[in-house]
C-alpha positions in Angstrom: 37.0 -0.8 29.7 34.7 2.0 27.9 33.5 0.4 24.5 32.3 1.7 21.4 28.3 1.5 22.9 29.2 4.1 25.9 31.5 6.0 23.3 28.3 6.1 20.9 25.8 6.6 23.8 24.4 3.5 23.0 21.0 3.1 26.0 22.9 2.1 29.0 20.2 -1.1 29.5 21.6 -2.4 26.0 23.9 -4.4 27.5 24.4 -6.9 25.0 26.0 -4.2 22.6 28.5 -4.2 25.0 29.3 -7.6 25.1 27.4 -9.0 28.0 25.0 -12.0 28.2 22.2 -12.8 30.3 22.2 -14.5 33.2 19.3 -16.5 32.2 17.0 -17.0 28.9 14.4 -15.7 30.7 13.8 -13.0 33.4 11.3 -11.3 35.5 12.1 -7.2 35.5 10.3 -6.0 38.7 10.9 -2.9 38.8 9.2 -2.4 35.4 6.6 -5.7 35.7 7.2 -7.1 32.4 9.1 -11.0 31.4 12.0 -10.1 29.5 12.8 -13.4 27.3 16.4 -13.1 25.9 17.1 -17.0 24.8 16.8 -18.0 21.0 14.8 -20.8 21.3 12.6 -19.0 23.3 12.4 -15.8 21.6 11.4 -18.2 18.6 9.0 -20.1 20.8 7.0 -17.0 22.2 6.8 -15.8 18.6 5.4 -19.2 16.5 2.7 -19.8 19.2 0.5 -16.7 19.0 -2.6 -18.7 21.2 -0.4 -18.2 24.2 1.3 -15.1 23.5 -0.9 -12.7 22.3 0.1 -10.0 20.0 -2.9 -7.8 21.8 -0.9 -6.3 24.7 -3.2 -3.9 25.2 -5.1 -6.0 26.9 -2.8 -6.4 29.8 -1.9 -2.8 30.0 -3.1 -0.5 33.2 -6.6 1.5 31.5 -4.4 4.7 33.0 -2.2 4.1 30.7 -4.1 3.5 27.8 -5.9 6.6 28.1 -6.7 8.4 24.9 -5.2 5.1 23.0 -8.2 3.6 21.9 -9.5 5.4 18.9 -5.8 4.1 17.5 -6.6 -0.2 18.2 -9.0 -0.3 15.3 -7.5 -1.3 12.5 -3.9 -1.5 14.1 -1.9 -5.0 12.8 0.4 -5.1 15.0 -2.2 -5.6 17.7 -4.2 -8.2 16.1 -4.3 -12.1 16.8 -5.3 -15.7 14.0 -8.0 -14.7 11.8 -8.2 -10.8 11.9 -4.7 -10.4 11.6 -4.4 -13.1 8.9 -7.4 -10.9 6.9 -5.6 -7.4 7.1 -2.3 -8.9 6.2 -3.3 -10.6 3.0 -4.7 -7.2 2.1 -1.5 -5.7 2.1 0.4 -8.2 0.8 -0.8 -7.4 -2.9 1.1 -4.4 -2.4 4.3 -6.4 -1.4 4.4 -9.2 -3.5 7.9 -10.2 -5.0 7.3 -8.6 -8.2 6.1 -5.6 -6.9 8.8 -5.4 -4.8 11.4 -6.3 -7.7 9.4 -3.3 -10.1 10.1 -1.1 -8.0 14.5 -1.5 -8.3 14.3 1.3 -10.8 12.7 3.7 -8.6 14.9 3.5 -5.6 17.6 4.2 -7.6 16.5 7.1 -8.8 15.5 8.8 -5.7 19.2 7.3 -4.0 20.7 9.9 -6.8 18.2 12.5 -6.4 19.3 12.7 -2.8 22.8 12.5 -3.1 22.9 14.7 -5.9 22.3 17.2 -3.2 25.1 16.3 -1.4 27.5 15.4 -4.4 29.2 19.2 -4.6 30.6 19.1 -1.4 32.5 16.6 0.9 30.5 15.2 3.5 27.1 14.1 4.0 24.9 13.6 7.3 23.7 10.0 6.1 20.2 9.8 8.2 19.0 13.3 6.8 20.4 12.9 3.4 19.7 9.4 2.7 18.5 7.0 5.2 15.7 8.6 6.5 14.0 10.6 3.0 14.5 7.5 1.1 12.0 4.8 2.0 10.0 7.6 3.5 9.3 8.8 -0.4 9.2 5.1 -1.1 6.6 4.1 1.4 4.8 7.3 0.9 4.4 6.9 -3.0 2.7 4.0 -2.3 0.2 4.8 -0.3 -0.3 7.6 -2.0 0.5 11.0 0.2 2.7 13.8 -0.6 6.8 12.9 0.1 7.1 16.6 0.3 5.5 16.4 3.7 8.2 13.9 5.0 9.2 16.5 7.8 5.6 15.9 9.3 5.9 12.1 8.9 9.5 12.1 11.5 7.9 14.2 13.8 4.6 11.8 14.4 6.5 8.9 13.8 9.6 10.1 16.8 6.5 11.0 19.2 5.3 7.4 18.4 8.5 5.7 19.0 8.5 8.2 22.5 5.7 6.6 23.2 6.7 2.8 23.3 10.4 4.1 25.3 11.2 2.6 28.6 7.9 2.7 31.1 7.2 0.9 34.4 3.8 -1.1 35.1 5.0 -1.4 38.9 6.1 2.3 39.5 3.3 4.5 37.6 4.2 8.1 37.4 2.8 10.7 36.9 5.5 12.3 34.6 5.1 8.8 32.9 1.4 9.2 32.1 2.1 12.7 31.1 4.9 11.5 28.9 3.1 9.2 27.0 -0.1 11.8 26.5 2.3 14.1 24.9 3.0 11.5 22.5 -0.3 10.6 21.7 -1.4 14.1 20.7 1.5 14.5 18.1 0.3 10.6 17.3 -3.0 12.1 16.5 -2.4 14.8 14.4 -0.8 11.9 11.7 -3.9 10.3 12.1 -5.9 13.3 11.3 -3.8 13.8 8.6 -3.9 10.3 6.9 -7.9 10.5 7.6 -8.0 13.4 4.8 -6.2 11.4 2.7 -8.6 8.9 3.7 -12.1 10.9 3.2 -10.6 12.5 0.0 -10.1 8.8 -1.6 -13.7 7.7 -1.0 -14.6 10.7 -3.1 -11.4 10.5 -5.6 -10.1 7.2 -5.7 -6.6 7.0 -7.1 -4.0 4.0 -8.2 -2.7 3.8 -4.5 -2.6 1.9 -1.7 -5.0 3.9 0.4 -7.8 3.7 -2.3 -6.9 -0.3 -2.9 -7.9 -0.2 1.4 -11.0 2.0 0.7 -12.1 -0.3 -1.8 -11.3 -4.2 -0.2 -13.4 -6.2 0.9 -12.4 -8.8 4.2 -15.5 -11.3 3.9 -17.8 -9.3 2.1 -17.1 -6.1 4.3 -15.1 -3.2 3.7 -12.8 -1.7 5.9 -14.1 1.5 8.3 -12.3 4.6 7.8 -10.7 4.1 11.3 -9.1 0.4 10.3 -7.9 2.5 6.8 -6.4 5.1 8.8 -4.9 3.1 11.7 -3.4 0.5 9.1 -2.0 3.4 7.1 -0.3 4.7 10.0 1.1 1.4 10.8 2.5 1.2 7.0 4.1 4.3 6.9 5.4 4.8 10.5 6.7 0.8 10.3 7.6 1.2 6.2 10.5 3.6 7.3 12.2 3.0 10.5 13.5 -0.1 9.8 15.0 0.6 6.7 16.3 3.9 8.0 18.1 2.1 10.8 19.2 -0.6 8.6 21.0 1.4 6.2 22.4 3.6 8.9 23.8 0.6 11.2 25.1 -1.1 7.7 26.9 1.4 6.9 28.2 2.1 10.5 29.2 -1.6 10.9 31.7 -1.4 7.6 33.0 1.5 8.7 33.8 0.2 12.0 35.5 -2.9 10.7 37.5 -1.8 7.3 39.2 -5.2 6.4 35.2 -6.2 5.5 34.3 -2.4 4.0 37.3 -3.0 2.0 36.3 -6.4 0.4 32.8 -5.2 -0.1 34.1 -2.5 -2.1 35.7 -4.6 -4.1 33.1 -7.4 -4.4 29.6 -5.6 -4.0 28.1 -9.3 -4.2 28.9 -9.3 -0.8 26.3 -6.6 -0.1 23.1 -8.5 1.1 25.4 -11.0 3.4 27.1 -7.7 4.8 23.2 -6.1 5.4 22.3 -9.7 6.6 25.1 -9.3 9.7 24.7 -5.9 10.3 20.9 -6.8 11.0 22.2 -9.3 13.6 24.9 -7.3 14.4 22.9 -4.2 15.6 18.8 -5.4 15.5 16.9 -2.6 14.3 14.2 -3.0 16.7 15.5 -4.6 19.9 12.6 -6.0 21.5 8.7 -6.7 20.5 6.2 -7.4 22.9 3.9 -9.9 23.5 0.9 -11.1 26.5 0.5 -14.1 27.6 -2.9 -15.8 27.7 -2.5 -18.5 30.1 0.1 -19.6 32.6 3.0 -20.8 30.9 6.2 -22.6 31.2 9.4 -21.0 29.5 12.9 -20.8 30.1 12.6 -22.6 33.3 10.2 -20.0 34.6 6.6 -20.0 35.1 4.8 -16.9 33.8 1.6 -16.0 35.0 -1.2 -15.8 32.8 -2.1 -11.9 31.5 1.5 -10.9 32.1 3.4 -8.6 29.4 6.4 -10.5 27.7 9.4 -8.7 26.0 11.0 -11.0 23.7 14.3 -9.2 23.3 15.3 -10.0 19.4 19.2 -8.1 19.6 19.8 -10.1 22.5 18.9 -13.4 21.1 20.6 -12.6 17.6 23.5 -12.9 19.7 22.9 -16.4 21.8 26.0 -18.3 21.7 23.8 -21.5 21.1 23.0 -20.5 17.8 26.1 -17.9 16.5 29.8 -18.8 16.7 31.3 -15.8 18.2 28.1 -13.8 18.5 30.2 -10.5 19.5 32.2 -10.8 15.6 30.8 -8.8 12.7 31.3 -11.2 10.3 29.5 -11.0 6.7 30.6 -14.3 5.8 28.0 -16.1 8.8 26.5 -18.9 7.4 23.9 -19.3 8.1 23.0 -16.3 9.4 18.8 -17.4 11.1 18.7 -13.8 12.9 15.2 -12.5 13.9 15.8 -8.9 13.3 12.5 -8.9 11.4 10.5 -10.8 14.0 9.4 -14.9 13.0 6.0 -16.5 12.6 2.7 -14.5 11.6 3.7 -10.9 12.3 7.2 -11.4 10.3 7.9 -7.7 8.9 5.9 -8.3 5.6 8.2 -5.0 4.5 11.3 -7.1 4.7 11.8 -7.7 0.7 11.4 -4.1 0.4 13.6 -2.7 3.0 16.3 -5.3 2.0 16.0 -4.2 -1.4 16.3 -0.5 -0.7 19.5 -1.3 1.5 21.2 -3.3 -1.2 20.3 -0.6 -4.2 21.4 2.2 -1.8 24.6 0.9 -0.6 25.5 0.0 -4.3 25.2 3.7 -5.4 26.8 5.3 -2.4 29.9 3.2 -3.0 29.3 3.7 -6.8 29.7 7.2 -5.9 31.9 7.8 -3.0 34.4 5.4 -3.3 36.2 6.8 -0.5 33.1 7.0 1.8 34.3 7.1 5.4 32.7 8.4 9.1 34.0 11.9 9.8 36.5 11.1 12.5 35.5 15.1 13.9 31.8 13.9 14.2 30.9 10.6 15.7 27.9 8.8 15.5 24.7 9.7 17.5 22.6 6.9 18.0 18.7 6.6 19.4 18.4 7.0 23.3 16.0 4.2 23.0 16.1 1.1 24.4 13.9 -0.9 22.3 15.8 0.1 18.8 18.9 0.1 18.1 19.9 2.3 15.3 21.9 5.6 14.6 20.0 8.8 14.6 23.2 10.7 12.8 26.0 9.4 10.9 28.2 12.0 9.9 30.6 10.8 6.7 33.2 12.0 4.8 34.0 11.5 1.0 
């Protein structure tokens, strides 16, 4: 029976979007030498214990295929392990605290009816180029404190980057792989040249933004190089947008999809964050995060080798039956509701409050507006050939 995933295009290997389990919690992938951990419990294991599986996966990556990498480790948060990573984060947590986060309500809902406005004369919209994407780009982008107006740049680094983490093989090395990934790496760079203006400009100007609060923190009594500002910048505004953008797309995509539930959350928009809350279960933004183990250890009945690359699959494990009652059922009333879609333990996305905030102010004022908001039935939804995100790259809608 075809389901909605193969009618979508949905990545073939996301099998759990087509309502499949695993045969086990945890698995060895041969053919592409990584542990792929699919179980709950130890999704949430591999995550809370950091001394044995190390967010530095670089480490355990073939040099071939790090080539031309380095220059962007420096600096990078989502590579670092216990003390480094706990100094970086708690700089950028002044820029998220909850009443930061909370100021900024105002703001979001301007720009959500800036951009519709755009769209408001006609009758349908695109939702991931009219809203989706532009949104938290201009929101993350005000903060740090570059032009939005270059937001066309930003999806064009930030698609090469995603390119560059797709579907690769440690047991079967191409050489259209390694070319692949060099492609990506040169696009990579030219955001990084670009952020390192910004950078250089800010030591000479500083500003009230986040990339001169970087500049000008200390860690210990040192201040960060211009590499660790430029590589954490990257970071912030490559990982301050995706998820939001495939949040608000797969949100919307998931009411659509089941009308008895877009029906009573039109008519009760307190039901907002619960429905955002499923829909992040439902469809898990990013579907897997990686991890390297530092020892031998024992998981899921299996013993993995020390130095081995683990995949902890989050989508699939936000469906174990062990933990949700009919894990295949979008249901906003789940309670509770303990998905992982934003990762658990020390690297927990620290943009969470944010992105939640801009899902629950946008949705408001799209339903505010378009009451009658609806996919086009002509144009179905396009979603990412990716296999570690799930998320739709057009939703085409009617009003």
């Amino acid at each position: 029976m075809t389901s909605m995933a193969d009618t979508w295009g949905i990545h073939e290997a996301q099998f759990w979007l087509r309502g499949q389990a695993p045969e086990a919690p945890v698995g060895y992938d041969a053919q592409a030498g990584i542990w792929c951990v699919y179980g709950y419990k130890e999704v949430q294991h591999v995550l809370a214990n950091p001394a044995t599986f190390s967010s530095n996966t670089q480490r355990v990556i073939p040099k071939d295929m790090l080539e031309g990498q380095e220059e962007f480790s420096e600096g990078n948060l989502i590579q670092m392990d216990a003390l480094e990573h706990k100094k970086l984060r708690g700089l950028i947590s002044h820029a998220f605290t909850p009443k930061m986060v909370a100021d900024m309500e105002p703001r979001i809902a301007e720009l959500t009816n800036e951009l519709l406005d755009e769209v408001a004369d006609g009758n349908r919209m695109e939702l991931v180029n009219d809203l989706a994407y532009p949104l938290p780009v201009i929101v993350i982008a005000e903060l740090l404190g570059v032009p939005s107006s270059d937001r066309h740049r930003f999806r064009e680094w930030g698609d090469a980057l995603m390119e560059s983490t797709q579907e690769f093989s440690f047991a079967d090395r191409t050489e259209e792989q390694r070319q692949r990934l060099q492609d990506a790496m040169q696009k990579v760079r030219k955001l990084s040249d670009y952020l390192r203006e910004h950078v250089e400009d800010r030591r000479r100007n500083p500003r009230n933004d986040l990339i001169t609060k970087l500049i000008q923190a200390e860690v210990d009594g040192e201040h960060l190089t211009d590499n660790e500002v430029v590589n954490f910048s990257n970071v912030l505004l490559i990982a301050g947008h995706i998820t939001t953008t495939m949040l608000l797309g797969n949100s919307i995509l998931c009411l659509d999809t089941h009308p008895e539930w877009f029906a009573r959350v039109r008519e009760d928009r307190s039901m907002i964050p619960a429905a955002i809350e499923e829909a992040l279960r439902y469809y898990s933004p990013f579907a897997g995060t990686a991890r390297a183990t530092t020892t031998e250890v024992e998981l899921g009945g299996e013993r993995i080798p020390a130095d081995s690359l683990v995949v902890t699959f989050l989508g699939v494990a936000n469906r174990d039956p062990k933990v949700f009652t009919d894990p295949h059922t979008f249901d906003p009333m789940r309670d509770p509701n303990p998905h992982m879609a934003f990762g658990r333990g020390a690297h927990f996305c620290i943009g969470a409050p944010l992105a939640r905030l801009e899902g629950r102010v946008a949705l408001n004022i799209l339903l505010d507006r378009f009451p009658n908001l609806r996919s086009d039935p002509d144009s179905p939804p396009v979603f990412l050939p990716s296999l570690s995100m799930t998320g739709v790259k057009k939703l085409p809608l009617v009003f």
